[in-house]
N, CA and C of each residue as an Amber inpcrd file, in Angstrom:
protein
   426
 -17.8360000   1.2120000 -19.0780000 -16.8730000   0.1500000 -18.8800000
 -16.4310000   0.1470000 -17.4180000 -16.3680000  -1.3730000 -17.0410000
 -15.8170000  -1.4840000 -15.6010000 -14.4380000  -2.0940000 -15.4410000
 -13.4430000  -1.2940000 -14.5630000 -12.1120000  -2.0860000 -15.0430000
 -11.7130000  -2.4420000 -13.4370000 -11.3040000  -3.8280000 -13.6550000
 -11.6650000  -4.5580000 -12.0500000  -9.9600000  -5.4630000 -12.4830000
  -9.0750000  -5.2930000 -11.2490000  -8.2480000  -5.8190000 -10.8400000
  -7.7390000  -6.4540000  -9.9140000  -7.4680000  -7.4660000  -9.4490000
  -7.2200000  -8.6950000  -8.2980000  -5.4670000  -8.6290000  -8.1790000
  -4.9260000  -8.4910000  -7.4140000  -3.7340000  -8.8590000  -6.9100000
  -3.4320000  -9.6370000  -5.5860000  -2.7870000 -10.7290000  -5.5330000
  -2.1300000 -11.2760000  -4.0060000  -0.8660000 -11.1860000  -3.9100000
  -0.4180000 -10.7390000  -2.8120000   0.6770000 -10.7640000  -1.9240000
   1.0300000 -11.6090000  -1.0170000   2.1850000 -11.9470000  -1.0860000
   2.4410000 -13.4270000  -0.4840000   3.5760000 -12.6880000   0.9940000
   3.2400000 -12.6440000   1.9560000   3.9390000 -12.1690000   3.0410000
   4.6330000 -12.7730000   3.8930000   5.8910000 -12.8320000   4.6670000
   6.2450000 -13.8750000   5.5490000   6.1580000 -13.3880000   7.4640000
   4.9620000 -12.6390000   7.2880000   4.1030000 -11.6240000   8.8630000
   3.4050000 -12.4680000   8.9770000   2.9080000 -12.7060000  10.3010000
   1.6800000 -12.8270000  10.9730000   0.6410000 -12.0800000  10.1280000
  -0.7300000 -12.4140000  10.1880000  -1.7210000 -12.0160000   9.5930000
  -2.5170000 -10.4180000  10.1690000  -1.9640000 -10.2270000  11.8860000
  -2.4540000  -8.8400000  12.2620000  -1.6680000  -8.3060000  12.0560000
  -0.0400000  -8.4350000  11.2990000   0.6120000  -7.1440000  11.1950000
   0.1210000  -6.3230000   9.7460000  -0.0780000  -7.6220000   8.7160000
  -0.9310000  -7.0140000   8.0320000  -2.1100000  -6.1960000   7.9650000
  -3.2730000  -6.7280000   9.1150000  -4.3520000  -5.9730000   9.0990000
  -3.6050000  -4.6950000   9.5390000  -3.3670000  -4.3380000  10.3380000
  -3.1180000  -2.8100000  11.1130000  -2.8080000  -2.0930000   9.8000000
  -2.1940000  -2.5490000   9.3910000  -1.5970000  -1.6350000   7.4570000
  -3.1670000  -1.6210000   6.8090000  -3.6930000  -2.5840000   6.2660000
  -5.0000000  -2.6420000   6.0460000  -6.4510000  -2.3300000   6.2750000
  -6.1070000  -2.1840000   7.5370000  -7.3570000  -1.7910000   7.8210000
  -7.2900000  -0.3450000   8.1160000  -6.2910000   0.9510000   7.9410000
  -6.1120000   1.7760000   8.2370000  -6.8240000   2.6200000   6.9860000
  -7.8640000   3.4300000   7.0050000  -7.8170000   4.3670000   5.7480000
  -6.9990000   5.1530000   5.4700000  -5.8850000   5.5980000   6.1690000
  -5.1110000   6.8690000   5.9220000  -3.8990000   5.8440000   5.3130000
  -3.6120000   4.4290000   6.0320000  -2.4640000   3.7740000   5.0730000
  -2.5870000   3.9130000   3.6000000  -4.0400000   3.3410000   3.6890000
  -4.6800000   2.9150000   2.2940000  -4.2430000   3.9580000   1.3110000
  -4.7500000   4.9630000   1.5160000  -4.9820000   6.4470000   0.6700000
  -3.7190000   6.6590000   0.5810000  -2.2490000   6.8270000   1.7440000
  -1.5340000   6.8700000   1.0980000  -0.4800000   6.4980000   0.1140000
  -0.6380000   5.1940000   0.0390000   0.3000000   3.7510000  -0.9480000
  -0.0900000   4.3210000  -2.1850000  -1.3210000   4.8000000  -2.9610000
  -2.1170000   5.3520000  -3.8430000  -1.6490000   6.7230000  -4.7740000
  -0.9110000   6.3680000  -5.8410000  -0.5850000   7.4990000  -6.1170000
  -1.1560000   8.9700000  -6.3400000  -2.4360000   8.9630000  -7.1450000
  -3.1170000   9.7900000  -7.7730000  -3.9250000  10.3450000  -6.2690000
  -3.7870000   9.9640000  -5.3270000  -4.1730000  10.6480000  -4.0390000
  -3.0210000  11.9260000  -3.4710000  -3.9430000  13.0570000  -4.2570000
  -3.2870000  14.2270000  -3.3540000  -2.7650000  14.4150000  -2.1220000
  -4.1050000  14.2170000  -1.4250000  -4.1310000  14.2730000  -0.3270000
  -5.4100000  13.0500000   0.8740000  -5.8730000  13.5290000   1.4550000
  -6.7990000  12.3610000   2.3530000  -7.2690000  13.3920000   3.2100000
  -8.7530000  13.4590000   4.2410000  -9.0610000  13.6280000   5.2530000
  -9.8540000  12.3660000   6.2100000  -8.9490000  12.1890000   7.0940000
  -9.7600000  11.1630000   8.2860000 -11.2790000  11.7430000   8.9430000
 -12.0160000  10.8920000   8.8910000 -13.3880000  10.7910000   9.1760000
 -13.3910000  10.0160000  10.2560000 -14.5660000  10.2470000  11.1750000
 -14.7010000   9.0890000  12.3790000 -14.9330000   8.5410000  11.5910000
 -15.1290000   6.8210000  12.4480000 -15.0910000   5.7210000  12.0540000
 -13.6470000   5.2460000  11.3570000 -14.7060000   4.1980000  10.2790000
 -13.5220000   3.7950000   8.5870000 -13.3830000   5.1050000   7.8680000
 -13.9790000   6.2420000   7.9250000 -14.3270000   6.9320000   6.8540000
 -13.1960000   7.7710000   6.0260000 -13.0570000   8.4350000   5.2320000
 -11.9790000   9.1940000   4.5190000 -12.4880000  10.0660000   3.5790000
 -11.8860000  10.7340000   3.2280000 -12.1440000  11.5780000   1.8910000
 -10.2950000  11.7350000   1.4720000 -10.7800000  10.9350000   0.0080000
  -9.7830000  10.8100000  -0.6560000  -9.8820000  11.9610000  -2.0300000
  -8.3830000  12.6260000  -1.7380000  -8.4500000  14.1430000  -3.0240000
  -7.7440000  13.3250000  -4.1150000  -8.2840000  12.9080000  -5.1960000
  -7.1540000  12.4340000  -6.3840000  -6.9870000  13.1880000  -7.3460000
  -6.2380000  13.4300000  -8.1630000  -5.8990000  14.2200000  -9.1050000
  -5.1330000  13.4670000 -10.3320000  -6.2680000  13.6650000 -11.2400000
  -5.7980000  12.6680000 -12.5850000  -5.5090000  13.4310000 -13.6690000
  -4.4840000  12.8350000 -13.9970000  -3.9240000  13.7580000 -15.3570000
  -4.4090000  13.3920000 -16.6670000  -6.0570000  13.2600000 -16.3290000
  -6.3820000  13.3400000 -18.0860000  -7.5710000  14.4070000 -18.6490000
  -7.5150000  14.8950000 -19.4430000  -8.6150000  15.8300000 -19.7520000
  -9.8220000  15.5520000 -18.9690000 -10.4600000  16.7330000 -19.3520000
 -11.8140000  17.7480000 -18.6010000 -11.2120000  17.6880000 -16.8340000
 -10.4850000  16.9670000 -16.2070000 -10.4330000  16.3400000 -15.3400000
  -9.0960000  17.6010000 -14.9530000  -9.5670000  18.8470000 -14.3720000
  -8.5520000  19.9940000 -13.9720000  -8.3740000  20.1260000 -12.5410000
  -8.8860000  19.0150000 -11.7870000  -8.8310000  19.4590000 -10.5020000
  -8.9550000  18.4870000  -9.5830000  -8.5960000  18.7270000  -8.4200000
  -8.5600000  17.5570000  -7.7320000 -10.7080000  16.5610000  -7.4820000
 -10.6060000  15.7180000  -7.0030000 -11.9840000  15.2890000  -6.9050000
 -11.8810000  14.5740000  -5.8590000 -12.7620000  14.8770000  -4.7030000
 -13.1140000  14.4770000  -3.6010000 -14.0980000  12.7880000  -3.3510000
 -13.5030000  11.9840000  -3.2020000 -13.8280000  10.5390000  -3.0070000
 -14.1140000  10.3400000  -1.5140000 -15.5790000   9.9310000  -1.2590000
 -15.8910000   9.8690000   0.1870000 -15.8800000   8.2810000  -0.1240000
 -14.9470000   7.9250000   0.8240000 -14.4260000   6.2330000   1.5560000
 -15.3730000   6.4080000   2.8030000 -15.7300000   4.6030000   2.5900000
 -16.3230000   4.3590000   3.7900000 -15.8170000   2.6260000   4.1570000
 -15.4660000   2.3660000   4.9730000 -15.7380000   0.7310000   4.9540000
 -16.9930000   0.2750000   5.4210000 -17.3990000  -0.5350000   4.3050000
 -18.9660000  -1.2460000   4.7840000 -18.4860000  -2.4080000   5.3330000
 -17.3920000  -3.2780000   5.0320000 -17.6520000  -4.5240000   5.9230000
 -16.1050000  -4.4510000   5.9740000 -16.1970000  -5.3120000   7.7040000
 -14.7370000  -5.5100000   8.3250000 -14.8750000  -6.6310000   9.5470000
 -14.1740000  -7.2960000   9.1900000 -13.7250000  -9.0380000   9.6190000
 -12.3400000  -9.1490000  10.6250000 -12.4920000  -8.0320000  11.4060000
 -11.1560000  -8.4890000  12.0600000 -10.7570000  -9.4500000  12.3070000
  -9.5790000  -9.8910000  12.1430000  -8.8170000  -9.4280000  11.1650000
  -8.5360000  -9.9470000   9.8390000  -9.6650000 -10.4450000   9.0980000
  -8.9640000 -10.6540000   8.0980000  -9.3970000 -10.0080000   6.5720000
 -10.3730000  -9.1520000   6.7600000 -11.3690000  -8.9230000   5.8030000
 -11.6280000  -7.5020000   6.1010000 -11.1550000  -6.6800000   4.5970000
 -12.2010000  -5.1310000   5.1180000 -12.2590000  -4.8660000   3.0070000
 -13.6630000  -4.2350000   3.5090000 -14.2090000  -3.5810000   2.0920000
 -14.3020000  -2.5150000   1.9190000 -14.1550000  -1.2840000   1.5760000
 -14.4370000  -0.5320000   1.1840000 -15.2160000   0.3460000  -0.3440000
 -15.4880000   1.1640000  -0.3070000 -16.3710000   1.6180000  -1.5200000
 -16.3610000   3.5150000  -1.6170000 -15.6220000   3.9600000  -2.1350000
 -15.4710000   5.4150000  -2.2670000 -16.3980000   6.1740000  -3.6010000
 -16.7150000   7.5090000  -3.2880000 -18.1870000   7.4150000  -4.4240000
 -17.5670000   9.0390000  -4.6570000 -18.1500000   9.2740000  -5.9730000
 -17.8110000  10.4010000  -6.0420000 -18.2620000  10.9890000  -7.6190000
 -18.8510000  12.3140000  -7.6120000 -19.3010000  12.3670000  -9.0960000
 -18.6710000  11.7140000 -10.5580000 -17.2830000  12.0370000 -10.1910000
 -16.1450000  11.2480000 -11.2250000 -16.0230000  10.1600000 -11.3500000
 -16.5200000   8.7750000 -10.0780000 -16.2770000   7.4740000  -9.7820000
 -16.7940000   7.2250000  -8.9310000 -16.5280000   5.5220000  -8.9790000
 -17.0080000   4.6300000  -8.1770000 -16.2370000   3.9400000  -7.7200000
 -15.5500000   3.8950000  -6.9650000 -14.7070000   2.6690000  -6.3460000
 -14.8460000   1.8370000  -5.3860000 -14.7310000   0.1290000  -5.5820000
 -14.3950000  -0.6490000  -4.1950000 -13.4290000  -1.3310000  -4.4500000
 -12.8440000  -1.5220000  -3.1160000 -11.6680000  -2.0960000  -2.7100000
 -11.9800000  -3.0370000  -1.7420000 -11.3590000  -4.5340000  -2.0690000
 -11.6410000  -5.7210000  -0.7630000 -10.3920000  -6.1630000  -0.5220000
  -9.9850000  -6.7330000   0.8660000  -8.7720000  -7.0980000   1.1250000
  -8.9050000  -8.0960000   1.9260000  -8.2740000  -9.3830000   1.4010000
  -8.5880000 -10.3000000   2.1920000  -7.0040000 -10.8860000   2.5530000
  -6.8290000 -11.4380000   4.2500000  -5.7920000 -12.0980000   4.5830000
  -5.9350000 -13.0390000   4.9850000  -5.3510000 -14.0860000   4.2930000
  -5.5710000 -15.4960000   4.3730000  -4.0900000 -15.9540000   5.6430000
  -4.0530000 -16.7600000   6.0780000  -3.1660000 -16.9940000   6.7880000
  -2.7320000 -18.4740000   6.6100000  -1.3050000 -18.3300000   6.3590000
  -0.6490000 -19.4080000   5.0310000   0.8470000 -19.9450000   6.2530000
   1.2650000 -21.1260000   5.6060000   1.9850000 -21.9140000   6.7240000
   3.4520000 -21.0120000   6.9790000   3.9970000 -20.0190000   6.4170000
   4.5340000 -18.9390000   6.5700000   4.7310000 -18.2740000   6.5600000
   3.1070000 -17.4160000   6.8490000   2.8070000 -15.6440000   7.1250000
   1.5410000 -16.1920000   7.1430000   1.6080000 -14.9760000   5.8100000
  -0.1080000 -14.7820000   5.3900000  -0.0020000 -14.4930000   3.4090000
  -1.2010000 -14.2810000   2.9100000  -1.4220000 -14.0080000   1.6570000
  -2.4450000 -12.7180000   2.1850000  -2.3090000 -11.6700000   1.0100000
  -3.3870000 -10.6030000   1.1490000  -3.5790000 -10.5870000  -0.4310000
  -5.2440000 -10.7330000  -0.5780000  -5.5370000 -10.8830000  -1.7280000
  -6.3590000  -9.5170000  -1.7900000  -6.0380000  -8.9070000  -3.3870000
  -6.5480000  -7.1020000  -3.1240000  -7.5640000  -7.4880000  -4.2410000
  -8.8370000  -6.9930000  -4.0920000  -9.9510000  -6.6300000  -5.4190000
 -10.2590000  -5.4940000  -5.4310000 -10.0150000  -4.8500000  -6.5510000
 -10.5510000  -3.2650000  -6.9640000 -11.5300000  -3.2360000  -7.9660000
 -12.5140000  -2.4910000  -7.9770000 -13.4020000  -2.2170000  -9.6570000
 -13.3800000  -0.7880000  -9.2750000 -13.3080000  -0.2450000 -10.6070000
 -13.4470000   0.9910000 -10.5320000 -14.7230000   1.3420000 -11.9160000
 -15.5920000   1.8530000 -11.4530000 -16.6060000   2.6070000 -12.0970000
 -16.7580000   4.2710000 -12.6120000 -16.1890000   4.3380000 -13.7480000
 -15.7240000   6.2150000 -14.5090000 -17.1970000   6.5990000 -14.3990000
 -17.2850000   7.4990000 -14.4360000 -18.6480000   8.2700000 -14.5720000
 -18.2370000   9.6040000 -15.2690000 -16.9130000   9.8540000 -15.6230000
 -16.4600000  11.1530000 -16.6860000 -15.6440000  10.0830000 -17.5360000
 -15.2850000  10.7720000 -19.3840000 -14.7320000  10.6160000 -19.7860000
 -13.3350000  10.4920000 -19.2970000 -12.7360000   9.1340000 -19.9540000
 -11.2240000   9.3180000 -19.6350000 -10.5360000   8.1790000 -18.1480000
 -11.7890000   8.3070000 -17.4000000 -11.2760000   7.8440000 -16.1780000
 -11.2830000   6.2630000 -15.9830000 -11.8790000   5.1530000 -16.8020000
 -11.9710000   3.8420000 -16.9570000 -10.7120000   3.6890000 -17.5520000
 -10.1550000   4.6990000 -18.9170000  -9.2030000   4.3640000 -19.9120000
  -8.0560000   4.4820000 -18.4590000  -7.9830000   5.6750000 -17.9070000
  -6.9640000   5.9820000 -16.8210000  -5.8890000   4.5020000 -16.0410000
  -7.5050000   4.2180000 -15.7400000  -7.6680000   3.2410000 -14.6840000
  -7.3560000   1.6560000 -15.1570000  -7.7620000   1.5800000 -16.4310000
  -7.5090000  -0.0190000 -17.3480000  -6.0550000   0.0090000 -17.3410000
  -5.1450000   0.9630000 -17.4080000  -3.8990000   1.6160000 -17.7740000
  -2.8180000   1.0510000 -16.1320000  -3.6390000   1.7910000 -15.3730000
  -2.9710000   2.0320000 -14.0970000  -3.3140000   1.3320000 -13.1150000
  -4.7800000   1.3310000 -12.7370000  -4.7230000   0.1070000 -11.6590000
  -3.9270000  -0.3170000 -11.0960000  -3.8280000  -1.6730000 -12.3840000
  -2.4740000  -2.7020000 -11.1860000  -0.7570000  -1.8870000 -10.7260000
  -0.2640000  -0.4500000 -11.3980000   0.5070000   0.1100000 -11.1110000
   0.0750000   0.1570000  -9.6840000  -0.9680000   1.1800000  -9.4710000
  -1.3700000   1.4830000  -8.0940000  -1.0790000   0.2700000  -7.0590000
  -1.8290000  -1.2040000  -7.3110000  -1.6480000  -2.3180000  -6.5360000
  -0.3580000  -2.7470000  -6.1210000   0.7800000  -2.4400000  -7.1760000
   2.2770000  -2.3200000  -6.6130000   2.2360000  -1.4850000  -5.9160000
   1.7200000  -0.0550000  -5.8860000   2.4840000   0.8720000  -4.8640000
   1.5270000   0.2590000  -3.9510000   0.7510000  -0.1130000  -3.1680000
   0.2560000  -0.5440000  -1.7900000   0.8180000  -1.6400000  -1.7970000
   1.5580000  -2.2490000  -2.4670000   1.9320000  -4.0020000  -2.1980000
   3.4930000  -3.2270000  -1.4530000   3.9440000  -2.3910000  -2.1920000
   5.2570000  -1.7870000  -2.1040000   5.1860000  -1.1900000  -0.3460000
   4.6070000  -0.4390000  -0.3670000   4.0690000   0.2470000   1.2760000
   3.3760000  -1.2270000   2.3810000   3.3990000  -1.3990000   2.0180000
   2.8490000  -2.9810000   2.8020000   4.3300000  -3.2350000   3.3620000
   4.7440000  -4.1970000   2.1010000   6.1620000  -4.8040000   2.6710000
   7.2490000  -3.5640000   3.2630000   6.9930000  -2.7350000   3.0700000
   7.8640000  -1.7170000   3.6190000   7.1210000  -1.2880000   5.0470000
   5.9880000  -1.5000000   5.6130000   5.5780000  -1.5060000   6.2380000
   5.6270000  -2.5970000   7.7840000   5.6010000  -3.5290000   6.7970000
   6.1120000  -4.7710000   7.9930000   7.6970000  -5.0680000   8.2810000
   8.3540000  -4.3900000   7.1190000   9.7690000  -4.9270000   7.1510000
  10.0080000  -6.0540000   6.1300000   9.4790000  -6.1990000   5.1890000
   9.5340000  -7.1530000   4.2560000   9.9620000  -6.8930000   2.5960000
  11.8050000  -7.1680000   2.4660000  11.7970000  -6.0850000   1.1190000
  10.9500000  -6.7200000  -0.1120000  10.8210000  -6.6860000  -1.0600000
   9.7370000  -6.7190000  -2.3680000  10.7050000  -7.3870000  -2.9870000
């Protein structure tokens, strides 16, 4: 099972104050709850530590992030891989007659028990906490 979630954010920023939040992997990783921790990679790159609280699943799991495509400024993709999962993330900023819109797409692909159910569950939680770190980011309360 693939569990894929879309959220937009309606902002009243300019469209690069958004990117700089966006296009950052270390922002990204941290808005994200189930992210332990993060290591910065040259480039886009990251390694994201998550730690999920559901069976067989005792330990943290190392997610190598990469961005494959980026549109300064309005467009970045990413795709994190990892024995446990599959993840991509797209972020698009549209620029609207007072700010911008940032439209988020996630799918996430389990490859262990447990982690689709996790994720069907939580997802869009997660998409609040980066919507939450965003506007707190630009100065924009929620």
């Amino acid at each position: 099972m693939t569990v894929r979630v879309e959220r937009t954010f309606e902002l009243p920023v300019p469209p690069e104050e958004v990117w700089e939040f966006i296009a950052d992997p270390k922002r990204r990783a941290s808005a994200i709850s189930v992210v332990a921790d993060y290591d910065a990679r040259e480039g886009h790159r990251a390694t994201w530590h998550i730690k999920l609280p559901i069976p067989f699943v005792n330990r943290t799991i190392p997610v190598e992030t990469e961005d494959v495509n980026r549109e300064e400024p309005r467009y970045v993709k990413f795709i994190g891989r990892s024995s446990a999962l599959r993840v991509t993330g797209e972020h698009e900023i549209q620029p609207t007659e007072d700010g911008c819109r940032l439209v988020n797409r996630f799918v996430v692909e389990g490859r262990v028990p447990g982690i689709e159910r996790y994720f069907k569950k939580h997802l869009d939680d997660e998409l609040s906490n980066l919507g939450d770190a965003l506007h707190e980011e630009v100065g924009v309360a929620t």
